[in-house]
DOLO-426756 format. One record per residue (C-alpha): residue number from 0; residue in three letters; x, y, z. Coordinates in steps of 0.1 Angstrom, whole numbers, plus 2048, in hexadecimal, padded with zeros to 3 digits. Layout:
! DOLO-426756
[NUM,"ALA",[X,Y,Z]]
...
! end
This chain:
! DOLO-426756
[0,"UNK",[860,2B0,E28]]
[1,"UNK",[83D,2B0,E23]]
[2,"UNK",[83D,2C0,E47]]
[3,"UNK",[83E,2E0,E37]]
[4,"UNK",[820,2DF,E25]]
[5,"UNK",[80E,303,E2D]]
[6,"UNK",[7F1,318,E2C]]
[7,"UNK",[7D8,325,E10]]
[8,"UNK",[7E9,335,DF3]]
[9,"UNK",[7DF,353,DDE]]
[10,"UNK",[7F6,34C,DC7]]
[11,"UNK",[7EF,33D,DA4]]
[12,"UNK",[800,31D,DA0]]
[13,"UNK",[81C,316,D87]]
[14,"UNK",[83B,2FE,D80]]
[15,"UNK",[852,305,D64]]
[16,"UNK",[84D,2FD,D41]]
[17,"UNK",[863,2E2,D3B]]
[18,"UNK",[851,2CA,D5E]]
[19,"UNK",[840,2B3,D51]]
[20,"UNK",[81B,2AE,D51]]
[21,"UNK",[81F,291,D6E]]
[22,"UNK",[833,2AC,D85]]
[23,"UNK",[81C,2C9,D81]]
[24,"UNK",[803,2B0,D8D]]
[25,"UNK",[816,2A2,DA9]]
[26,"UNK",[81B,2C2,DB7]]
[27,"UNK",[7F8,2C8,DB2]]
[28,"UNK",[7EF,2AE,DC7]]
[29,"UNK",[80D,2B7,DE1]]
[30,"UNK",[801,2DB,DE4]]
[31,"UNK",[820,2E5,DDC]]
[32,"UNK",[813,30A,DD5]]
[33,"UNK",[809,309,DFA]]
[34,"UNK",[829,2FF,E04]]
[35,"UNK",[838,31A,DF6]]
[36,"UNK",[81F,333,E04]]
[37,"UNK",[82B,328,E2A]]
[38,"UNK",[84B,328,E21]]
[39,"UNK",[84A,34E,E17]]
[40,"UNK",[833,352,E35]]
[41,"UNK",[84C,344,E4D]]
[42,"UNK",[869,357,E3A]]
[43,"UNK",[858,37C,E3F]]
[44,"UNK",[85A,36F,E68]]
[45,"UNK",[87E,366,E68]]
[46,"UNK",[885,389,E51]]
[47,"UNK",[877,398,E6D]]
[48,"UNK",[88C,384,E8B]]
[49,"UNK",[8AB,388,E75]]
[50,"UNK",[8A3,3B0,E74]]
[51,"UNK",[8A1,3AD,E99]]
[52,"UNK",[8BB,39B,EA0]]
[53,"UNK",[8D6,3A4,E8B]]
[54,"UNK",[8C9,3C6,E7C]]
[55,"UNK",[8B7,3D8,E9B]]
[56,"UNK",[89B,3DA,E8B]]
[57,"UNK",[8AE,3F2,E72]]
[58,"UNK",[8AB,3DA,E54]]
[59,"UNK",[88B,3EF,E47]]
[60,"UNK",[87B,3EA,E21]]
[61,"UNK",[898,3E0,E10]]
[62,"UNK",[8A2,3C0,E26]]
[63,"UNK",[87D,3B9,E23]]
[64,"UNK",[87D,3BB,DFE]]
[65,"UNK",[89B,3A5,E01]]
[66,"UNK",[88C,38A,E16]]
[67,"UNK",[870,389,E00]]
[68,"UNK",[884,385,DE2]]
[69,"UNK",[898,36A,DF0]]
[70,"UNK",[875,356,DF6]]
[71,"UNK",[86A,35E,DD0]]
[72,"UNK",[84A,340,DCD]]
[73,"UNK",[859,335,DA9]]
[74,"UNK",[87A,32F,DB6]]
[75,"UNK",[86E,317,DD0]]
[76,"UNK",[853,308,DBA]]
[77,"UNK",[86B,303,D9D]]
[78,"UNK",[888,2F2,DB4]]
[79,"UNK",[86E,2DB,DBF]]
[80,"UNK",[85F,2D3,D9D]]
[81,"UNK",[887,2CF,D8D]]
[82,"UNK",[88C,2B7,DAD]]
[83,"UNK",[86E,2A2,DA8]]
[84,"UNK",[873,29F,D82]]
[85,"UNK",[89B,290,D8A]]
[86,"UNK",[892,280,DA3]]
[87,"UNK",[876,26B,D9E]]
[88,"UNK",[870,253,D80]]
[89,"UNK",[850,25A,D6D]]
[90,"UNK",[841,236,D7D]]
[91,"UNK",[849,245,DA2]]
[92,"UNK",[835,269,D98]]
[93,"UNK",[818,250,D8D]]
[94,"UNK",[814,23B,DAF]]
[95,"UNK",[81F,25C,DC0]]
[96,"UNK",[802,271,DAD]]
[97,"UNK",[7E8,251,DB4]]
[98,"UNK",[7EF,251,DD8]]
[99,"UNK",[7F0,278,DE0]]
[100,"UNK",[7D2,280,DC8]]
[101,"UNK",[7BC,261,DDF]]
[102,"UNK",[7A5,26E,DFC]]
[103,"UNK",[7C0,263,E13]]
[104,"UNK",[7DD,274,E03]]
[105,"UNK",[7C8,295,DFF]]
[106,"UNK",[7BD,291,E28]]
[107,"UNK",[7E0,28C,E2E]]
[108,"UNK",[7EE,2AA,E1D]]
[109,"UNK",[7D2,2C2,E29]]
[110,"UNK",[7D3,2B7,E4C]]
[111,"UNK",[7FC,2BD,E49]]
[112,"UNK",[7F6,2E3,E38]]
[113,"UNK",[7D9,2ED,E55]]
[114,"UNK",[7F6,2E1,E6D]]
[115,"UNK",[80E,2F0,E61]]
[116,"UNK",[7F9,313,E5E]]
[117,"UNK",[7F1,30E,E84]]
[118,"UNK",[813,307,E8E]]
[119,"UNK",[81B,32C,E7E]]
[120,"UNK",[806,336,EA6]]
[121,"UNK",[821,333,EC1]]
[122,"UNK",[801,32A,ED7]]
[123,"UNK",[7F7,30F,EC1]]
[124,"UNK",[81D,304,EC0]]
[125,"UNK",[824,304,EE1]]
[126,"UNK",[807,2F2,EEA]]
[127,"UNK",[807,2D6,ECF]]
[128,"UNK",[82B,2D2,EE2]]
[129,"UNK",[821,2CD,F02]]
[130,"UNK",[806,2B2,EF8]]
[131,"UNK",[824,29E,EEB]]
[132,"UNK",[834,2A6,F08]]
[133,"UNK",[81D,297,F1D]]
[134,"UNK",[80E,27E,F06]]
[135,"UNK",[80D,25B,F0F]]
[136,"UNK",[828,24B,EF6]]
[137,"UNK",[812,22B,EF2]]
[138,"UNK",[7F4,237,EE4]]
[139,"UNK",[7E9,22C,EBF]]
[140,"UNK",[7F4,24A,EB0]]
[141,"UNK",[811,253,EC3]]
[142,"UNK",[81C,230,EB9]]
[143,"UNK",[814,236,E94]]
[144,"UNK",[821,257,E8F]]
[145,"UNK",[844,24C,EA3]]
[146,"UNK",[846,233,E85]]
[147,"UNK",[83C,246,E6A]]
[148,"UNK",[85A,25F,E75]]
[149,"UNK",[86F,242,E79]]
[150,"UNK",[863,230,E53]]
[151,"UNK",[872,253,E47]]
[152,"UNK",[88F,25C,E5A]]
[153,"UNK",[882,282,E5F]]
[154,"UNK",[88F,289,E7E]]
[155,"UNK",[8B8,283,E71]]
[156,"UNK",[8AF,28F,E4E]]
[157,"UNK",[89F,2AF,E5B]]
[158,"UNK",[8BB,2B9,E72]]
[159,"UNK",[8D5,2B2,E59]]
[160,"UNK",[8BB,2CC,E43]]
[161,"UNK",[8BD,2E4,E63]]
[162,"UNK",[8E0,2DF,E69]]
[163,"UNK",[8E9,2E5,E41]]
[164,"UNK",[8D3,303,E3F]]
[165,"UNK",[8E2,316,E62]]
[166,"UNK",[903,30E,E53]]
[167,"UNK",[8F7,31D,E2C]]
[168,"UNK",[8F0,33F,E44]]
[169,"UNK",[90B,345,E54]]
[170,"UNK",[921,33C,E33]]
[171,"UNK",[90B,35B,E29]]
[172,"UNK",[912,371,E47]]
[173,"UNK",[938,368,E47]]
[174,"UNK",[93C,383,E2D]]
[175,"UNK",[937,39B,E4B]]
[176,"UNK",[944,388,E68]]
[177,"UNK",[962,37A,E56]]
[178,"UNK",[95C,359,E68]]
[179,"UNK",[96A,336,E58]]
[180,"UNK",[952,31D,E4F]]
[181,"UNK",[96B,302,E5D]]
[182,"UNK",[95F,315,E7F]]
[183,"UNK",[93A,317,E78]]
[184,"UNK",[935,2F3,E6E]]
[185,"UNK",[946,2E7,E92]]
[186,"UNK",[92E,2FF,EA2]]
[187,"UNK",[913,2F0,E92]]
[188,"UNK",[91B,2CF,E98]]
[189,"UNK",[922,2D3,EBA]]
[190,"UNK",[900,2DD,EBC]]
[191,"UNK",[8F5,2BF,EA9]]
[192,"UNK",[8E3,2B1,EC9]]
[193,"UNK",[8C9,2CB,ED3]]
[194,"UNK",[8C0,2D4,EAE]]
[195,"UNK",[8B5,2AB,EAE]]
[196,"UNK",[8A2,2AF,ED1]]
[197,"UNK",[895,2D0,EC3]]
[198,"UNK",[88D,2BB,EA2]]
[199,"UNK",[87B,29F,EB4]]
[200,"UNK",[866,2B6,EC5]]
[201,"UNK",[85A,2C9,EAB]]
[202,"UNK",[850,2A8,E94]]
[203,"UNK",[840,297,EAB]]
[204,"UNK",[829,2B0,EBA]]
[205,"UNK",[826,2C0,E94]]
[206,"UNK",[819,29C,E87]]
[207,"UNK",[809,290,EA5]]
[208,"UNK",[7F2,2B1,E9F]]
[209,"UNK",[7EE,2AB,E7E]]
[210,"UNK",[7E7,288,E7D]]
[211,"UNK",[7CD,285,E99]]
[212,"UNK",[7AE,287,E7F]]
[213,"UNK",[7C0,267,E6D]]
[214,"UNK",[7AE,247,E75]]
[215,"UNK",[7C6,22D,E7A]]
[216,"UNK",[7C4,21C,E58]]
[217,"UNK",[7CA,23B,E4C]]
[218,"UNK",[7E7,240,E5D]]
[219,"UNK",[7F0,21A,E56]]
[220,"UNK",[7EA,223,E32]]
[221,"UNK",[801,241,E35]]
[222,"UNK",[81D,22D,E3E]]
[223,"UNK",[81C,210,E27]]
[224,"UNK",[81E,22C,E0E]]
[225,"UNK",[841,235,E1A]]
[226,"UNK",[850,217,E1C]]
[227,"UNK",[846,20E,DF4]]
[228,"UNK",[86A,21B,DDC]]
[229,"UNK",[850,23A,DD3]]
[230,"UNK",[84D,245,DF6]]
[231,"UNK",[86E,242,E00]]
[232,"UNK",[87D,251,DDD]]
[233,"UNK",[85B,26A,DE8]]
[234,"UNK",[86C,272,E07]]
[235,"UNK",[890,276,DFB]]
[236,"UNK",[885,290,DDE]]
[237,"UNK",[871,2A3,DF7]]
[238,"UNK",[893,2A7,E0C]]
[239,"UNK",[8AC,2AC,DF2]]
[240,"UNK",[893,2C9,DDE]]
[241,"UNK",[88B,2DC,DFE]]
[242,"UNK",[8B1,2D9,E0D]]
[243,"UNK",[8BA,2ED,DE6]]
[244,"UNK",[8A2,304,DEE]]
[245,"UNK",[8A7,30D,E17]]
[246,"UNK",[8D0,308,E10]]
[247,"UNK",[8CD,325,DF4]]
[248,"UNK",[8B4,33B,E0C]]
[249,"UNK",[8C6,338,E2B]]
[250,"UNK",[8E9,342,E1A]]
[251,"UNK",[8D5,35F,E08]]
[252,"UNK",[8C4,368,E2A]]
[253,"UNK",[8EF,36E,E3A]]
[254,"UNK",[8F9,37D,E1B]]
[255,"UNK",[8DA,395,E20]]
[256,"UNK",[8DE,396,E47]]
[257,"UNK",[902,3A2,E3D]]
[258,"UNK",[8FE,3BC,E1F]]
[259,"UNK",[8E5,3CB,E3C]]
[260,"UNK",[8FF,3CD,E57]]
[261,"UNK",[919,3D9,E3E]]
[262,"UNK",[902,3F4,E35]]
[263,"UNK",[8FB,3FF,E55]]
[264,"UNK",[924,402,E5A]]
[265,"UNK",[925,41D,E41]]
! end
């Protein structure tokens, strides 16, 4: 889940109290606070499709005060630092903290957040998709990146994310639609398939954009990290903290889609 590192932040940074020293400086060295910055970012766009979609554009100030409460930064950040602090044993933080605090962990993280703050341009997005499209599939770096998504199982754990999210927001919405949930996961899962193609896409031409600065022993390097027990145990907190946080979002995003078109029943 380090794909969603984001953009500058504004914000100052904090964790909560009780994190210890070797978390606060993890997420230091994650940019965590910039994470959370894109993530608000991307959730004032999708207030704004949701309004559209659902509302008619009728969803004024107070669904927007709603979606930004919903994406409140110390939520996030504190999920993330309560995740990494059960999840990972103090030795894991310290190779963790070694590798993403080295020059190649910090040029891997920037080069991710610059990435992802282009990707928020459909232009950039669209065309960063067709170069994978029409990449040649064995290039170096086509060939490194294919297994560094493989070393981490992304594409399965991220569509089980984007499958368990979409379900968290209709179980949300239901309040207004009176669906069954029974019904929404076999919709989902019918639609298992193009949410992986969709996935795939997405991954490879977000990484192969990011990763084209990366010399090859970078790259090389990159990888080795993830298969060590940190990276992997790395890679699993990542998933489980951010799943907490878009699984609570996306239900709070229905339950606000539906208060809306309640409202606007009245």
């Amino acid at each position: 889940m380090r794909l969603t590192a984001a953009c500058l932040s504004f914000l100052l940074f904090a964790v909560p109290a009780a994190a210890s020293d070797r978390v606060e400086r993890l997420m230091q060295a994650l940019k965590i606070e910039q994470v959370v910055e894109i993530l608000r970012d991307e959730g004032r766009v999708q207030g704004q499709e949701l309004d559209e979609t659902f509302l008619g554009n009728t969803g004024g100030p107070v669904f927007e005060a709603q979606i930004e409460e919903i994406y409140a930064p110390e939520r996030m950040q504190q999920q993330i630092a309560e995740t990494f602090e059960s999840r990972l044993t103090d030795s894991q933080m310290d190779r963790a903290i070694v590798f993403f605090e080295s020059e190649v962990g910090q040029t891997i993280v920037t080069l991710e957040n610059s990435a992802r703050l282009a990707f928020a341009d459909e232009t950039i997005k669209d065309m960063a998709r067709e170069a994978y499209l029409d990449s040649a599939q064995d290039t170096s770096l086509f060939l490194l990146v294919d297994e560094y998504i493989e070393v981490n199982d992304l594409i399965d754990r991220n569509v089980q994310s984007s499958l368990s999210s979409d379900y968290n927001f209709f179980r949300g919405l239901s309040g207004e639609t009176g669906a069954n949930p029974e019904d929404i996961l076999a919709q989902l899962l019918s639609e298992k398939d193009s949410v992986t193609e969709e996935t795939r896409t997405w991954l490879y031409s977000f990484l192969l954009l990011a990763y084209q600065p990366l010399t090859e022993a970078q790259m090389r390097e990159n990888i080795a990290f993830s298969r060590t027990d940190t990276g992997r145990a790395m890679n699993e907190a990542f998933f489980v903290g951010f799943d907490l946080i878009y699984d609570q979002v996306y239900f709070e995003l229905g339950q606000a889609v539906s208060r809306a078109l309640s409202a606007s029943d009245l």
